[in-house]
Rosetta silent file (secondary structure, phi, psi, omega in degrees, C-alpha in Angstrom):
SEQUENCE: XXXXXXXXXXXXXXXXXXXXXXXXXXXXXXXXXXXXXXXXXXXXXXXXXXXXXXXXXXXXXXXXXXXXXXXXXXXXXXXXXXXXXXXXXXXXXXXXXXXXXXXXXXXXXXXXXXXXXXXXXXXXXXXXXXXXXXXXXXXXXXXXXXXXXXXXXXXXXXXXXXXXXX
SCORE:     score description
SCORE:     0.000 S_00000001
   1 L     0.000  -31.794 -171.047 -181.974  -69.321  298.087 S_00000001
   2 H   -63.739  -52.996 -159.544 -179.914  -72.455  297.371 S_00000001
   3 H   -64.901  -38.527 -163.363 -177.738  -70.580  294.424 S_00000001
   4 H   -70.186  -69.575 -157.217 -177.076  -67.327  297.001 S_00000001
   5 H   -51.394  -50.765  161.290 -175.559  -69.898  299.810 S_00000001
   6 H   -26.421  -75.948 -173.733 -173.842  -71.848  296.991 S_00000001
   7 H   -70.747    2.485  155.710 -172.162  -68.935  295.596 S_00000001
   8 H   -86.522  -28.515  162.851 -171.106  -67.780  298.791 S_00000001
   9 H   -52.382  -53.322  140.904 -169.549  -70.878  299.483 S_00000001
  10 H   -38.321  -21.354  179.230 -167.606  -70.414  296.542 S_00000001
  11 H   -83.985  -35.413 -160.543 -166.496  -67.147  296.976 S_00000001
  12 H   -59.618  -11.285  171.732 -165.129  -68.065  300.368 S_00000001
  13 H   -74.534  -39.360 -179.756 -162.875  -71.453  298.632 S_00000001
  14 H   -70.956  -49.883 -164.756 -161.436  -68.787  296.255 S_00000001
  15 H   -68.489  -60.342  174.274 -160.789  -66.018  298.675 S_00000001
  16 L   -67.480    7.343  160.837 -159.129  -68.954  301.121 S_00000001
  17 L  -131.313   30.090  140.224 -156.867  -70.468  298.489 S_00000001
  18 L   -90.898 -158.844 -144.931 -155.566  -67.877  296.922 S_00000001
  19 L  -145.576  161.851 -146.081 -151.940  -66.973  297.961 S_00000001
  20 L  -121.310  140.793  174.200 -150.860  -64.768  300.138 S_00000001
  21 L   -75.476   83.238 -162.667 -148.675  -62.145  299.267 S_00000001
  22 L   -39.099  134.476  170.997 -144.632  -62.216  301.121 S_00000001
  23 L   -46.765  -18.632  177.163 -143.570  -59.310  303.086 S_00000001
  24 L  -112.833   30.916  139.928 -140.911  -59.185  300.092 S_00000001
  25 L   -65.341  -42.546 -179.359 -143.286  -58.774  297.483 S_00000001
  26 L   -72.788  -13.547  166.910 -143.588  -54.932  298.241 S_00000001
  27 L   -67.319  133.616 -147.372 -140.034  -54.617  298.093 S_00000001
  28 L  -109.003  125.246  156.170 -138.996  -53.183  295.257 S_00000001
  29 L     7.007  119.895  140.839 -135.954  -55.632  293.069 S_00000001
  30 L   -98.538  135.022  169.860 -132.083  -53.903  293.929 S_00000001
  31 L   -72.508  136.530 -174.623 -129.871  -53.812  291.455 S_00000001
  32 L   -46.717  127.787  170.676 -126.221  -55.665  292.088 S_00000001
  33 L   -18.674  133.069  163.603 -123.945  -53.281  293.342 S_00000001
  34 L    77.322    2.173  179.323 -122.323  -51.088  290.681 S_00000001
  35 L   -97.300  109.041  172.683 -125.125  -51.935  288.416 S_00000001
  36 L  -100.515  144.397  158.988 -127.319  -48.738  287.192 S_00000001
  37 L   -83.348  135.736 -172.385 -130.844  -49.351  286.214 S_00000001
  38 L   -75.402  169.093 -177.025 -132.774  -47.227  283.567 S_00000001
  39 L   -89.892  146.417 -165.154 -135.507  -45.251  285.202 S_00000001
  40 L   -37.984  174.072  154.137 -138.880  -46.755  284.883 S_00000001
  41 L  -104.114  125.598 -173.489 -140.867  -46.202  281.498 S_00000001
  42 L  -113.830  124.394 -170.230 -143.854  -44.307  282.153 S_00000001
  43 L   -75.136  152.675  159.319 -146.714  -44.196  279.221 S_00000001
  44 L  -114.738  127.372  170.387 -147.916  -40.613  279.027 S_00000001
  45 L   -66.549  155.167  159.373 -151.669  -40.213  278.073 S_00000001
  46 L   -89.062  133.893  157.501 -152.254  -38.177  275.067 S_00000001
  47 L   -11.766  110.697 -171.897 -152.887  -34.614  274.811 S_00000001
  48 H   -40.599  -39.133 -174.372 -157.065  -34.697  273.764 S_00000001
  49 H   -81.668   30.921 -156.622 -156.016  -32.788  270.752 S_00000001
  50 H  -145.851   21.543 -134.286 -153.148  -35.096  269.867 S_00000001
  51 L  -141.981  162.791  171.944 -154.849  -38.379  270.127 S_00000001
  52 L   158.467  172.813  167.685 -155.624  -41.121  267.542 S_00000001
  53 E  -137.366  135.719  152.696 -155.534  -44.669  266.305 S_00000001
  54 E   -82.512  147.138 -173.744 -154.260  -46.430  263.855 S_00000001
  55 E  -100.955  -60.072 -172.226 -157.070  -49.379  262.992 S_00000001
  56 E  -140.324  178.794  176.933 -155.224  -51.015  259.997 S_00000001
  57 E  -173.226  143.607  167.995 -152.293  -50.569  257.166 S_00000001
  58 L  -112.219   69.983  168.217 -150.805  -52.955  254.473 S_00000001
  59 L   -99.844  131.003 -178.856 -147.337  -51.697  255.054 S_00000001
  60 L   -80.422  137.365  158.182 -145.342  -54.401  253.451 S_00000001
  61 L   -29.732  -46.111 -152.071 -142.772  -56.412  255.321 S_00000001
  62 E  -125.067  133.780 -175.802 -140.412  -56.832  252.557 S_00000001
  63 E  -126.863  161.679  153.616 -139.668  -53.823  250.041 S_00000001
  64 L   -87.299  156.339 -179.254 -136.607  -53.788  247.144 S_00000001
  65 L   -62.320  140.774 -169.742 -134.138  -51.032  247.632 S_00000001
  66 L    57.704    5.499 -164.865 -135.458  -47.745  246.442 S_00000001
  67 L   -93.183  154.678  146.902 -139.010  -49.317  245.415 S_00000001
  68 E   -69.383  122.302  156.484 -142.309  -47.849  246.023 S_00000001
  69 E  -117.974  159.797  172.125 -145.324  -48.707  247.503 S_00000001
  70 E  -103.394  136.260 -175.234 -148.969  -47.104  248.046 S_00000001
  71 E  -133.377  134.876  169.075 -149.677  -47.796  251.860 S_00000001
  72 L  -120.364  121.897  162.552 -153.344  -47.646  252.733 S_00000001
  73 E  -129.189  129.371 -162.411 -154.025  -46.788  256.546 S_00000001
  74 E   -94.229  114.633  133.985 -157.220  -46.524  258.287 S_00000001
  75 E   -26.469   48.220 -176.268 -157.113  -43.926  260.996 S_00000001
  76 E   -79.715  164.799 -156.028 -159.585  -43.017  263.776 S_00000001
  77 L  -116.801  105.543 -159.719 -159.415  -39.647  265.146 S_00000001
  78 L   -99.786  -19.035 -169.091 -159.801  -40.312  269.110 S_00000001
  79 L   -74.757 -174.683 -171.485 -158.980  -36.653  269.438 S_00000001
  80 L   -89.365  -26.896 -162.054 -161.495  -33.570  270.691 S_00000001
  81 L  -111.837  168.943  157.051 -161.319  -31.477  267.427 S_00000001
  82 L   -73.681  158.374 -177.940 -161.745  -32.296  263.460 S_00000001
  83 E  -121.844   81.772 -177.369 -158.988  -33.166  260.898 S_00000001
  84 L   -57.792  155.069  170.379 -160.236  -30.809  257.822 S_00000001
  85 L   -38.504  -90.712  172.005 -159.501  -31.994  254.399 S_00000001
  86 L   -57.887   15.748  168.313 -157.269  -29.195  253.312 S_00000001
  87 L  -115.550 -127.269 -167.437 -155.851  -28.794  256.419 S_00000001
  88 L  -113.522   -6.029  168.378 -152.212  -29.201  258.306 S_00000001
  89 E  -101.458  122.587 -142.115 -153.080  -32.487  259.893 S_00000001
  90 E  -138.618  142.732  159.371 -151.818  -34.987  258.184 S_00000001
  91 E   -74.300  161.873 -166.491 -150.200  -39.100  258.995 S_00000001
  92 E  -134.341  145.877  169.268 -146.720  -38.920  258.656 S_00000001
  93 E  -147.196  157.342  157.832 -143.848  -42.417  258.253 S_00000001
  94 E  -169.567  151.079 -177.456 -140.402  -41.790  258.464 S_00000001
  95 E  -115.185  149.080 -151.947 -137.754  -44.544  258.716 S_00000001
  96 E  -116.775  166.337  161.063 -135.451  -45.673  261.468 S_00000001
  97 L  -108.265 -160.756 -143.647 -132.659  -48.268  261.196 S_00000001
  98 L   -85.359  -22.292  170.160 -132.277  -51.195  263.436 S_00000001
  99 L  -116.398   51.184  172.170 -130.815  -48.801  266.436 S_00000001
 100 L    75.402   -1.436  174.703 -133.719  -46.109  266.155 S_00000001
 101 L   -87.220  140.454 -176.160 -131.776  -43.272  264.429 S_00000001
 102 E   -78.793  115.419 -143.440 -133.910  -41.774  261.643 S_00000001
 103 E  -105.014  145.117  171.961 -132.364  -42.087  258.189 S_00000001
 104 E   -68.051  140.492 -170.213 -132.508  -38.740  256.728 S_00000001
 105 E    51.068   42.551  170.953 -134.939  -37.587  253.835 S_00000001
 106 E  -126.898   39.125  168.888 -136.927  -40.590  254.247 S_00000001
 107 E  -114.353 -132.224  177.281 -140.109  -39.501  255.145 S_00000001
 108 E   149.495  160.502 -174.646 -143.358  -38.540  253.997 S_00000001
 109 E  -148.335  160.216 -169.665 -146.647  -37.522  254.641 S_00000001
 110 E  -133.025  136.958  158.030 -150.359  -38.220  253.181 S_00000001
 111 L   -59.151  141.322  170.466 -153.866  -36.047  253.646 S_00000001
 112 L   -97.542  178.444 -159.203 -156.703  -37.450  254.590 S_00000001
 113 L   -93.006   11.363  171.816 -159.399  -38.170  251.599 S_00000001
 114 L  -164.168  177.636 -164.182 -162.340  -36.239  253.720 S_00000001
 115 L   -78.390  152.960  174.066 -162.844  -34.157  256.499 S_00000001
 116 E  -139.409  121.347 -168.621 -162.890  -36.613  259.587 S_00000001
 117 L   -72.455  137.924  164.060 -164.685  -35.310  262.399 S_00000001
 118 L   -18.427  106.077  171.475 -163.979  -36.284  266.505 S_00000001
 119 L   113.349  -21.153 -162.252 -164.839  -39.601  266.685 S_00000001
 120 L  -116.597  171.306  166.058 -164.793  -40.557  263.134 S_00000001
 121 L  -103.355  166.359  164.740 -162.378  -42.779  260.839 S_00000001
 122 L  -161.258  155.917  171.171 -160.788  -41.968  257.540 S_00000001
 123 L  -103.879  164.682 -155.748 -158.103  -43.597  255.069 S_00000001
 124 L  -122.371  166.817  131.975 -154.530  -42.403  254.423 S_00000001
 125 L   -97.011   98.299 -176.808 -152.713  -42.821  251.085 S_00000001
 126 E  -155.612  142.521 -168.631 -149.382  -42.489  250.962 S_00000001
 127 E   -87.692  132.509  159.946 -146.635  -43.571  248.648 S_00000001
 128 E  -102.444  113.243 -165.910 -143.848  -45.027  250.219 S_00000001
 129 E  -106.902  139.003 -169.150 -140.167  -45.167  249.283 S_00000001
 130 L   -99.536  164.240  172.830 -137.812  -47.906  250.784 S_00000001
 131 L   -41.985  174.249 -141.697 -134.201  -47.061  251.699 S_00000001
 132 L  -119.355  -38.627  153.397 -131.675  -47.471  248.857 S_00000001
 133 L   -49.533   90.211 -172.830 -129.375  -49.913  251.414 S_00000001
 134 L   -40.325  149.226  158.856 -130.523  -53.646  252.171 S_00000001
 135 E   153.750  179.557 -179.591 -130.804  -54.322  255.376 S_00000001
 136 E  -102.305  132.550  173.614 -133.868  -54.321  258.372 S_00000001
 137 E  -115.127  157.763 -179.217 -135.493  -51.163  258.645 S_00000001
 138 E  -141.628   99.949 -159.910 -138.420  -49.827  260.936 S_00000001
 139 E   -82.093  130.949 -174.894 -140.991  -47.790  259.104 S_00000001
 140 E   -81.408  110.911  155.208 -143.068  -45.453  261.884 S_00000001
 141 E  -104.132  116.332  -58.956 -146.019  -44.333  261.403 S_00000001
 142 E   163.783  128.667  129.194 -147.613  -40.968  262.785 S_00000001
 143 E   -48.486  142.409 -173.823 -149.757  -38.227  263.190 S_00000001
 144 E  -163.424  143.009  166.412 -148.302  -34.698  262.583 S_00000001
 145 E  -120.088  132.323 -145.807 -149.619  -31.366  262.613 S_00000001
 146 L  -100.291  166.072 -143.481 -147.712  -29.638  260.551 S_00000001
 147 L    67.355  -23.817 -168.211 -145.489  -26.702  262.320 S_00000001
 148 L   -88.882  -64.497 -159.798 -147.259  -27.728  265.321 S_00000001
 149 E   165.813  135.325  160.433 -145.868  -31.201  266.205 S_00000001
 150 E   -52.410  156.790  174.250 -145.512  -34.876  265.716 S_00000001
 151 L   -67.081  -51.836 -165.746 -148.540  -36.761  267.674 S_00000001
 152 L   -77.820    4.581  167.516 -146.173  -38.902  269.325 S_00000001
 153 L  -102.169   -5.254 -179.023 -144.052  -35.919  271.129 S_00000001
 154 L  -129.869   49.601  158.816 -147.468  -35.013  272.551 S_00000001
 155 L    88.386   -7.779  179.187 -147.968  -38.133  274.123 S_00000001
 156 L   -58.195  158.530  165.083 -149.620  -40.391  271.065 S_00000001
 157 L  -105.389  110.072  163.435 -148.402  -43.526  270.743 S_00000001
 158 L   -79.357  154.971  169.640 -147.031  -44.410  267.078 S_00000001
 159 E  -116.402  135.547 -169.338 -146.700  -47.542  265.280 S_00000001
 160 E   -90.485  128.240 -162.416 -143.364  -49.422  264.158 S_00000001
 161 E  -143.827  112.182 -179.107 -143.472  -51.975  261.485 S_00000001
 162 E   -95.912  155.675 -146.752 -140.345  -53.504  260.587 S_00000001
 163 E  -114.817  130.561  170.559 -139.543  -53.768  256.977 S_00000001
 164 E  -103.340  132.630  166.500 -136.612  -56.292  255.779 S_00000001
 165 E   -79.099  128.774 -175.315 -135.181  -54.339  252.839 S_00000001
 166 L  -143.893    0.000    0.000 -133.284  -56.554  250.239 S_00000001
């Protein structure tokens, strides 16, 4: 009986010192005159059939110009259907430069090494080539169905790993 009065005591010390919100909290920040503001950023969930995560990758920071790497990335498939062996869904990289434009004929794409069912994980393989121009690059990586769509135009989130080229 002691611990129930006790912890009521406590809630009521928390509830009475915590701070009170200002009638100008709910206001929402104006921008200085003559000033335009971008319009919020709003996350879009993904489409169920568009959905995954990447879990891990060894994409190296630092590549030589034109050099190669093997990138291994582990993959769960958060979405409602399977990702057949032999079939059109595949990870995808392609590389951006430092203000997000997409260097041309730099991409690539890898299969996964088994069928991976709703729900399940699988690893990607995929050889990677860095750009032939030093400089910082930002290699993406992706889901793609191929014909169909990138993951990340149908609400996926991809991830960006910046690579210093030298």
């Amino acid at each position: 009986m002691w611990r129930s009065v006790l912890a009521a005591a406590v809630i009521a010390l928390l509830v009475s010192c915590a701070p009170k919100p200002s009638r100008d909290a709910a206001k929402p920040a104006r921008p200085a005159d003559g000033v335009k503001q971008p319009p919020p950023k709003v996350r879009v969930a993904a489409q169920p059939e568009f959905a995954y995560e990447i879990l891990e990758h060894n994409t190296p920071l630092t590549m030589t110009a034109d050099s190669v790497s093997l990138v291994m990335v582990k993959i769960k498939n958060t979405s409602n259907r399977a990702w057949p062996l032999a079939g059109t869904i595949k990870v995808g990289f392609y590389w951006t430069d430092d203000k997000g434009a997409e260097i041309e004929k730099m991409n690539g794409r890898a299969l996964p090494q088994k069928d991976v069912p709703a729900g399940q994980m699988a690893y990607f393989k995929a050889r990677v080539k860095a750009p032939s121009t030093p400089g910082t690059y930002y290699l993406v990586w992706d889901m793609l169905e191929e014909n169909v769509a990138w993951f990340s135009k149908r609400g996926a989130t991809p991830v960006k790993v910046a690579v210093q080229v030298t």
